[in-house]
N, C-alpha and C positions, 0 to 999 in steps of 0.2 A: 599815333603818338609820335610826338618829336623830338630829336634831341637838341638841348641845349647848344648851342654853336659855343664850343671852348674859347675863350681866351686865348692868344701867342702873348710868349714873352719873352723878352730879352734880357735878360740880368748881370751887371755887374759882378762878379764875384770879387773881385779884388786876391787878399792875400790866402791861404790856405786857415791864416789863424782865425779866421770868420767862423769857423766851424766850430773855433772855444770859447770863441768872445760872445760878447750882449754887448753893440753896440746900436747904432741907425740904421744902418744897413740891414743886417740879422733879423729884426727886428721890423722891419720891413717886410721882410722874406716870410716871416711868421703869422704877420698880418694876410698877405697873399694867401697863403695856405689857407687860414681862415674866413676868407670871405670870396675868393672867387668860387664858383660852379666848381661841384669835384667832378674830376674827368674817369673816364672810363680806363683810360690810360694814359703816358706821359711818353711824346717824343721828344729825347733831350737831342741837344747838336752842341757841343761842348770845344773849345778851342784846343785842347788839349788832347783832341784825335783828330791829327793832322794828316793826312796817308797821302798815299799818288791810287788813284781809285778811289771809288765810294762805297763804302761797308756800313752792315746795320747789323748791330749784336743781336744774335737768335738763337739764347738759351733760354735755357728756365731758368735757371740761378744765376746771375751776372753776379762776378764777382767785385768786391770794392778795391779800387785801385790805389794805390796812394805815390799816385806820381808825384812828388816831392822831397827833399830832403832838410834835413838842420836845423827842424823843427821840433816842439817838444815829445816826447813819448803819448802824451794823451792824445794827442794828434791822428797817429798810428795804429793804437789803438782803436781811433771810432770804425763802424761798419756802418753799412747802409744794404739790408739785406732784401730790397724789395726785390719780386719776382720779375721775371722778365716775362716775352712773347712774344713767340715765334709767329701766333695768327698775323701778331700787327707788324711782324718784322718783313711780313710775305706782300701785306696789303701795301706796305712804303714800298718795297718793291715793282709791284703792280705800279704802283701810281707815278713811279719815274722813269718807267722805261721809255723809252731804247738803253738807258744809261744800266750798264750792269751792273748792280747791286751786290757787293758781296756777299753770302749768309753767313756773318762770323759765329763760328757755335763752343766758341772755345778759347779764344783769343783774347779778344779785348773782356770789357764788364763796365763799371761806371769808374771814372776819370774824375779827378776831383773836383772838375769843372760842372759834371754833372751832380757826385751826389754831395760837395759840398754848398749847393744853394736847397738841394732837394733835402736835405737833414732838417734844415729849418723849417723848411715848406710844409712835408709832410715828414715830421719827426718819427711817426708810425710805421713808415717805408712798407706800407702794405696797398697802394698802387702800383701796377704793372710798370714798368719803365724799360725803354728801348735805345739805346743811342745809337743816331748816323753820324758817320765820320764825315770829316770835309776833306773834299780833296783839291790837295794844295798846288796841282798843276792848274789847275781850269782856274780860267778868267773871275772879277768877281760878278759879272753880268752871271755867268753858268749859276751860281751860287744863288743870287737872286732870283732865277729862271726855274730854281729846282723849289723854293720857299712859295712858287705861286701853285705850283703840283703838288705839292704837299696841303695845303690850304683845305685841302677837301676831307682833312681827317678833324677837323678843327668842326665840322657838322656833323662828326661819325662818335664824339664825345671825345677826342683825344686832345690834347692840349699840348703844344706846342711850347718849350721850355729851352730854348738859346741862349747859353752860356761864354762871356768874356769878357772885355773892355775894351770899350772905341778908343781908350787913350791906352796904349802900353807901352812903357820904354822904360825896360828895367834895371836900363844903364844909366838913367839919369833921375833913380830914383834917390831922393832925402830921405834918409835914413833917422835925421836928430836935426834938433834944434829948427831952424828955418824950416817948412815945408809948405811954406805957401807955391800953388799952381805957377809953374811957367808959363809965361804968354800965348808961347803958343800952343799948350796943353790946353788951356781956358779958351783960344780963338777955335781950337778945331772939335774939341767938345761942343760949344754954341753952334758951331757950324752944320755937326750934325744934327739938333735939338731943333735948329729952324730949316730942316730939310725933312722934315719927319712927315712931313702930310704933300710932298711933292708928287704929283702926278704927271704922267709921261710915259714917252718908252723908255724902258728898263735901260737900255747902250745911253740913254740920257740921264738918266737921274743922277743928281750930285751925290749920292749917297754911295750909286755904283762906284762914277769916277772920283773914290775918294782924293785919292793920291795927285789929283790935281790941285786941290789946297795945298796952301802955301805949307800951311803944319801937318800934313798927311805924313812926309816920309816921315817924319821927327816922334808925330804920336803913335806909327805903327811902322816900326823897321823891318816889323813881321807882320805879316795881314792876320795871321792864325786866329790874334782874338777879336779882331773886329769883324771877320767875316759871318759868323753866327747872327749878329742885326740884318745882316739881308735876308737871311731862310725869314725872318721873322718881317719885314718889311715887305717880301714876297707876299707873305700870307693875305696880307691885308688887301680890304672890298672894296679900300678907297670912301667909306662911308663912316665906316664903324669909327668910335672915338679913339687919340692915340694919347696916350697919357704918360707921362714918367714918375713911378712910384720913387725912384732914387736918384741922386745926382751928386755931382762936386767931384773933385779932383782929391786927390790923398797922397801925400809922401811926393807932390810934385807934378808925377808923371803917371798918375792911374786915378784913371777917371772910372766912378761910379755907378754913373748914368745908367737906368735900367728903361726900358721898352713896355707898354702894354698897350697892346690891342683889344679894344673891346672891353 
């Protein structure tokens, strides 16, 4: 008997309010849950665990994070109680080494990067869930190079779930009135949408060397959220179909765009 080969994904989350709203996006997220292969387990990679090292939560209860402020009470409020697992926190381990893995067993939990796309997904939160941090010294080729070692859990039933925005700049976000995309919000979003099926070595792919687009530094001042699409562009066989459940640009400077593999 075999298993299903999971799906990788890359999701947009946009703002934390997602998590109250019913809009496109959300909405989208709910669709996912309901029709992709259910996984055995879910490795998340979330922009919002940024570290110097690379760590993978390995409790049983991960706790819910609510990195955010100034947002409403209901917000706050929500939990996301899925269990965690230490089995697959060991096997991510295994599958990256030389690179030392930290076993956090106490520390982190889910980040709103993780369980605000995963409330929608699986509103149940009765799949195992695990997040690796990214670490923010390494190159983004390392990043990419870690997303092709990981690949192997994606045949083991585990499903691959990368959390952020290829566009973030949340200093030049439209707040009211006008929010149509800035140019070159809209030129490096396409840019990366028509690099999605690029093949090559990794120190080549335009996707690694973002920051060589003209709108690279302007759509990501920080790599933090765009780096999660490489673990997930890693993954990929090069064969499988790459589809984008979500897209567009919002409030200017935050782009949508989600990733699926397979």
């Amino acid at each position: 008997m075999t298993t299903q080969r999971m799906p990788a994904l890359f999701l947009g989350h946009g703002s934390p309010m997602n998590v109250l709203e019913d809009n496109i996006y959300t909405r989208a997220w709910h669709t996912l849950g309901e029709t992709l292969p259910r996984p055995k387990a879910i490795l998340a990679v979330s922009a919002h665990w940024f570290t110097r090292g690379t760590a993978v939560t390995a409790m049983e209860n991960p706790r819910t994070i609510h990195d955010f402020g100034g947002f409403p009470q209901a917000l706050f409020d929500k939990r996301y109680p899925a269990p965690g697992s230490p089995v697959l926190a060991k096997r991510v381990q295994e599958l990256l080494s030389p690179v030392n893995v930290i076993s956090d067993t106490r520390e982190w939990g889910f980040d709103h990067g993780t369980w605000g796309v995963l409330i929608k997904m699986y509103p149940d939160a009765d799949i195992p869930v695990i997040q690796l941090s990214i670490d923010g010294t390494q190159p983004p080729e390392y990043h990419y190079e870690l997303g092709k070692k990981l690949a192997a859990l994606r045949d083991e039933g585990v499903m691959i779930v990368a959390s952020g925005n290829v566009v973030h700049n949340l200093r030049m976000v439209k707040w009211g009135g006008d929010t149509e995309a800035y140019p070159w919000a809209t030129s490096f979003e396409t840019y990366v949408k028509d690099n999605l099926r690029w093949k090559g070595e990794a120190k080549d792919h335009p996707l690694v060397q973002f920051m060589e687009h003209e709108g690279g530094a302007l759509s990501n001042p920080s790599p933090d959220h765009y780096l999660p699409l490489l673990y997930v562009l890693g993954a990929w066989n090069g064969i499988e179909p790459i589809t984008q459940p979500t897209d567009g640009i919002v409030m200017g400077s935050l782009s949508m765009l989600s990733v699926q593999l397979g």
